[in-house]
Backbone as CSV, one residue per row, in Angstrom:
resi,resn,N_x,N_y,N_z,CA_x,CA_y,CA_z,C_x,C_y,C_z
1,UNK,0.842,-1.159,0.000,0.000,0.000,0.000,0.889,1.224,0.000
2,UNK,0.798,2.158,-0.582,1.550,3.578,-1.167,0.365,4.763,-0.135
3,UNK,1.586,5.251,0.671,0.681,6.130,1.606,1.678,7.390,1.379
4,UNK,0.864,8.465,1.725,1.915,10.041,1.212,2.498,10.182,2.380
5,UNK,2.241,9.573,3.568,2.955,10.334,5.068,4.341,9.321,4.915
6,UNK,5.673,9.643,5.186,6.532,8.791,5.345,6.532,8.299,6.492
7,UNK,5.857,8.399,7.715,5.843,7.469,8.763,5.249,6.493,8.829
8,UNK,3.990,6.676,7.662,3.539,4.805,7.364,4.119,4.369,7.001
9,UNK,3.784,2.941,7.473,4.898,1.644,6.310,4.632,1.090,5.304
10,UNK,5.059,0.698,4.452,4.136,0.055,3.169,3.887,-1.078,4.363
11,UNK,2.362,-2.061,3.455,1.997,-2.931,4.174,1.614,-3.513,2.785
12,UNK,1.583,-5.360,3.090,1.633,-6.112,2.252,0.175,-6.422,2.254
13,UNK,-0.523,-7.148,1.577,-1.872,-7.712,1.186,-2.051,-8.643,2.275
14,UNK,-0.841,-9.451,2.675,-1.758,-10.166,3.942,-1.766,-9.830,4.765
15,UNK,-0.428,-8.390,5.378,-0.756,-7.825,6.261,-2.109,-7.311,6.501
16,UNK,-2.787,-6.541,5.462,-4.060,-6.250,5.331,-4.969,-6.870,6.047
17,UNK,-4.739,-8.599,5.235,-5.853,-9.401,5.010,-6.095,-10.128,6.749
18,UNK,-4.861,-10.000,7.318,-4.456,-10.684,8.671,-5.222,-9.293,9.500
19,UNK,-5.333,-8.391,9.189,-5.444,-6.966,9.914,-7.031,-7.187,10.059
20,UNK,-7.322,-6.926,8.942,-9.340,-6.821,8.624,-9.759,-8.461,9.448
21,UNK,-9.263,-9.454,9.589,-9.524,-10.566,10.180,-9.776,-10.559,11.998
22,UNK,-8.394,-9.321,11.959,-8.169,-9.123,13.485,-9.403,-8.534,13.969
23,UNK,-10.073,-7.428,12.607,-10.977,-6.429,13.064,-11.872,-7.194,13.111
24,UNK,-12.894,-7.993,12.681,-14.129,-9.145,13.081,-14.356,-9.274,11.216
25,UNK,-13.525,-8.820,9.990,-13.397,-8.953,8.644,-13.362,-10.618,8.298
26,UNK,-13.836,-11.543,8.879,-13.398,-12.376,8.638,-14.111,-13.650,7.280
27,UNK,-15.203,-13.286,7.172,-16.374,-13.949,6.015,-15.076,-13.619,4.843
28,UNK,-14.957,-14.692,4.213,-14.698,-14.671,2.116,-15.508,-14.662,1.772
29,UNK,-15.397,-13.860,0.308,-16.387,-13.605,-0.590,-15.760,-13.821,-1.816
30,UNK,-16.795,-14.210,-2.576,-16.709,-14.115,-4.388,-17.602,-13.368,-4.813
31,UNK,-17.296,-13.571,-6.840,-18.112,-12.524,-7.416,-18.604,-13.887,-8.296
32,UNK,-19.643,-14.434,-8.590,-20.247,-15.658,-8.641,-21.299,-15.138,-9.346
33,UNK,-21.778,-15.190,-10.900,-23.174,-14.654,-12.076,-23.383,-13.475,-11.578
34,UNK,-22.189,-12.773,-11.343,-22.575,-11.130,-11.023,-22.845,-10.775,-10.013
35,UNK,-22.435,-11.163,-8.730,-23.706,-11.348,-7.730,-21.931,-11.472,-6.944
36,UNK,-22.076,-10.653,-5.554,-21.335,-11.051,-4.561,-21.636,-12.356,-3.468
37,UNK,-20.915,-13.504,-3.835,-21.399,-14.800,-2.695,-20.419,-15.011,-1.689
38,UNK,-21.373,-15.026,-0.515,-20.346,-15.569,0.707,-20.032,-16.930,0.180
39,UNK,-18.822,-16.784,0.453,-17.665,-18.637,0.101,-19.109,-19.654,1.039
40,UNK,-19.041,-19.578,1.946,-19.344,-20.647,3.107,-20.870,-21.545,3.210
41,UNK,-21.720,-19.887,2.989,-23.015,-20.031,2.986,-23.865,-20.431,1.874
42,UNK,-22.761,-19.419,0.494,-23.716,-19.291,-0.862,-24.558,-18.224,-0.863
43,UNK,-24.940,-17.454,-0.038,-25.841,-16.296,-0.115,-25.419,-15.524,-0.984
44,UNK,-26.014,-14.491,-1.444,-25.692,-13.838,-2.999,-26.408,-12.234,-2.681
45,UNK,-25.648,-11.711,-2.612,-25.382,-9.930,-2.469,-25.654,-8.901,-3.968
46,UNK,-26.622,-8.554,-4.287,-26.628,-7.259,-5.163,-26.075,-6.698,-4.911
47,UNK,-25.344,-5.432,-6.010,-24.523,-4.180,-5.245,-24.482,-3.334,-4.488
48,UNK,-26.323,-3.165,-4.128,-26.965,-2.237,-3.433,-26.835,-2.184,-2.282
49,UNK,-26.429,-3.681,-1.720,-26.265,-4.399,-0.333,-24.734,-4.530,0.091
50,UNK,-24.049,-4.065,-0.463,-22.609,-4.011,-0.265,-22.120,-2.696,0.206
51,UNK,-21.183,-2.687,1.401,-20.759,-1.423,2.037,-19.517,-1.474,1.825
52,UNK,-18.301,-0.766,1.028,-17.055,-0.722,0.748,-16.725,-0.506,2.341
53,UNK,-16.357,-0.956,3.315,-15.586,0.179,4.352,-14.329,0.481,4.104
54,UNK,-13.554,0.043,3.306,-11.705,0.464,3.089,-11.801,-0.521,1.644
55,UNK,-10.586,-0.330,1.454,-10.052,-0.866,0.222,-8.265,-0.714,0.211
56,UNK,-7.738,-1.427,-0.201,-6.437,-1.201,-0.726,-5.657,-1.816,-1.863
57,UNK,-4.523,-1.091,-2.910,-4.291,-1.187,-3.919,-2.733,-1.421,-3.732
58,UNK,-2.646,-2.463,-3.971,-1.037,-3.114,-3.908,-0.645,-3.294,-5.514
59,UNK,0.612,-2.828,-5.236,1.303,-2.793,-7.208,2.552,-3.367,-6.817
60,UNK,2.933,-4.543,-7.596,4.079,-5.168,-7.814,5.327,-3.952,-8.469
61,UNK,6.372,-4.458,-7.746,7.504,-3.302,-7.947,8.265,-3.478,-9.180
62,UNK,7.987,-5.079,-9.899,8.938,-4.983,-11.454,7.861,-5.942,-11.610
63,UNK,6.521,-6.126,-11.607,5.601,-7.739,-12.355,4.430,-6.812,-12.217
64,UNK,3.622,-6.648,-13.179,2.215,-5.782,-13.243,1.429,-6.827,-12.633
65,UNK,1.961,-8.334,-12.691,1.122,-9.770,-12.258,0.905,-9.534,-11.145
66,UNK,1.836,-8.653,-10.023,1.893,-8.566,-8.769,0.569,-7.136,-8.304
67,UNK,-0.051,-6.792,-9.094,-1.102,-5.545,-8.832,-2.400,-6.449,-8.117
68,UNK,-2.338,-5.706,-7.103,-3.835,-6.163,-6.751,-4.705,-5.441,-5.742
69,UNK,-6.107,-5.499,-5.729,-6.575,-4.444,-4.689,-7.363,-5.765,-3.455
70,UNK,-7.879,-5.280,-2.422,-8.422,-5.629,-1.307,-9.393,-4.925,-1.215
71,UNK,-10.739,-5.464,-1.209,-12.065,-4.311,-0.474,-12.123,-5.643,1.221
72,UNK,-12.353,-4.290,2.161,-12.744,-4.380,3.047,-14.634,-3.997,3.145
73,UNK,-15.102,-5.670,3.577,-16.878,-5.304,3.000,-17.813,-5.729,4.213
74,UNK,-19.051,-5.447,4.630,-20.099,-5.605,5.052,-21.255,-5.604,4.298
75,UNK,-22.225,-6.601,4.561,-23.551,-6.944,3.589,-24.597,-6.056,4.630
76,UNK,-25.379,-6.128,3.577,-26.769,-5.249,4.656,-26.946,-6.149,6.009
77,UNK,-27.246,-7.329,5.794,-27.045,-8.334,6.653,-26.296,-8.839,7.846
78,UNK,-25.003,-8.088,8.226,-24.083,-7.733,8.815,-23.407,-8.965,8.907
79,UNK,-22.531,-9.166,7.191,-21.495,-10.247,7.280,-20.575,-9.359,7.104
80,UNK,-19.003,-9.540,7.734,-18.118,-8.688,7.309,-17.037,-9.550,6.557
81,UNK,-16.648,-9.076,5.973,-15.068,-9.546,5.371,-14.525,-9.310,4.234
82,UNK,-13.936,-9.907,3.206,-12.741,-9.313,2.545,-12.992,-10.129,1.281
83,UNK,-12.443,-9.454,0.219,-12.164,-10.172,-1.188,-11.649,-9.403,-2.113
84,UNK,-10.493,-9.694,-2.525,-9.174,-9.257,-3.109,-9.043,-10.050,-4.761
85,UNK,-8.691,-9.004,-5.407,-8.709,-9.554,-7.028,-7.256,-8.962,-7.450
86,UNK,-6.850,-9.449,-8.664,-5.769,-8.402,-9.401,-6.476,-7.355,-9.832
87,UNK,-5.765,-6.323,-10.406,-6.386,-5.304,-11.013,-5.430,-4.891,-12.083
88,UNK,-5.984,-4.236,-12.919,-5.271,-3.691,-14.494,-5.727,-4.591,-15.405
89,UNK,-4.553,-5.057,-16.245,-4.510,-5.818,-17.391,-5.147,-7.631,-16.875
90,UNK,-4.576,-8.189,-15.192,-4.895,-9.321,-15.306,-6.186,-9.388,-14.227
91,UNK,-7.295,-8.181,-14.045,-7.922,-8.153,-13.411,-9.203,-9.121,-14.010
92,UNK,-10.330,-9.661,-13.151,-11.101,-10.263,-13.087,-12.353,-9.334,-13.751
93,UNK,-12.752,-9.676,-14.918,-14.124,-8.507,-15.834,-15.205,-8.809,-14.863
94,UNK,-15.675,-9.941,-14.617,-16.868,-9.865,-13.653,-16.371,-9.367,-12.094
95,UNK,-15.688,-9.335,-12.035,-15.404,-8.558,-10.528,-15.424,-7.378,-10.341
96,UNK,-14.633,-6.859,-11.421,-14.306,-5.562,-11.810,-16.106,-4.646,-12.067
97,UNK,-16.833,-5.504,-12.926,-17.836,-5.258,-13.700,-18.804,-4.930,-11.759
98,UNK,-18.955,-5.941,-11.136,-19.979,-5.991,-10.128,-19.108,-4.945,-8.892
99,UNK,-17.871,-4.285,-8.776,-17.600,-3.395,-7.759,-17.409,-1.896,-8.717
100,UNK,-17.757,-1.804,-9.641,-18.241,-0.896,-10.506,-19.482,0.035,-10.064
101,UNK,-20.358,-1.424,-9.684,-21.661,-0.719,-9.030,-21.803,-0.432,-7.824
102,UNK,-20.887,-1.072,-6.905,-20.723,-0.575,-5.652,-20.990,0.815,-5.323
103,UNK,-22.213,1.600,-4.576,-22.196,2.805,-4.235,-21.396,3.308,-3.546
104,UNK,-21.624,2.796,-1.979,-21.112,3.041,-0.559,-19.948,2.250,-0.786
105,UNK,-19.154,3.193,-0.917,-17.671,3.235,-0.829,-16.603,4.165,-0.254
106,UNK,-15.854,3.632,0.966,-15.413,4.764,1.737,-13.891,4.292,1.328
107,UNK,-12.941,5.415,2.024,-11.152,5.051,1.699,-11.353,5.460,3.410
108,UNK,-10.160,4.916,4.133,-10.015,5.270,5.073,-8.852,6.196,4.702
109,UNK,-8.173,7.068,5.430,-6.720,8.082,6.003,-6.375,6.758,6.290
110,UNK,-4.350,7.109,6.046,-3.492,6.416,6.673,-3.714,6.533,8.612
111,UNK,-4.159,7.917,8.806,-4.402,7.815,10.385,-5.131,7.504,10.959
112,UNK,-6.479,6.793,10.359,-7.713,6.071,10.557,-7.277,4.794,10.612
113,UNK,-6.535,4.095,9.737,-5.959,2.713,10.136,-5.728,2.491,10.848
């Protein structure tokens, strides 16, 4: 993650992913006929029902293969957790296509983390 304050640290994707887990982030998700599905249950999320709370965008330092983002998510329903794709050239079209519509979408500050 690329932050403008030099007292943050870069942080890696599983740091992230280990972080949002710590926070109660812990449900996987897919993007499954357009439709966000919890891994576990199968339940199936419209976009309308999806709350971005954070996100982060990791870029490989010499491999574009290495780009990838993290949304940090809650369902209307109050499942929380995480699901991470590449992004750019080897990004996922239906993933890409269904967080497109995502409304409620927040960024946190590096000092909110």
């Amino acid at each position: 993650m690329k932050t403008d304050s030099a007292s943050v640290p870069m942080r890696s994707l599983s740091y992230c992913m280990e972080k949002a887990i710590e926070d109660g982030y812990s449900a996987n998700f897919q993007v499954v006929d357009g439709l966000l599905q919890h891994a576990d249950s199968g339940q199936s999320y419209e976009p309308e029902q999806v709350h971005i709370v954070n996100f982060f965008r990791f870029e490989g330092e010499s491999d574009p293969e290495d780009n990838s983002i993290l949304y940090i998510i809650e369902t209307n329903d109050g499942r929380k957790g995480t699901i991470s794709d590449a992004y750019g050239t080897y990004a996922s079209e239906e993933f890409g296509a269904f967080f497109t519509k995502v409304e409620d979408i927040q960024k946190k500050t590096a000092t909110e983390e």
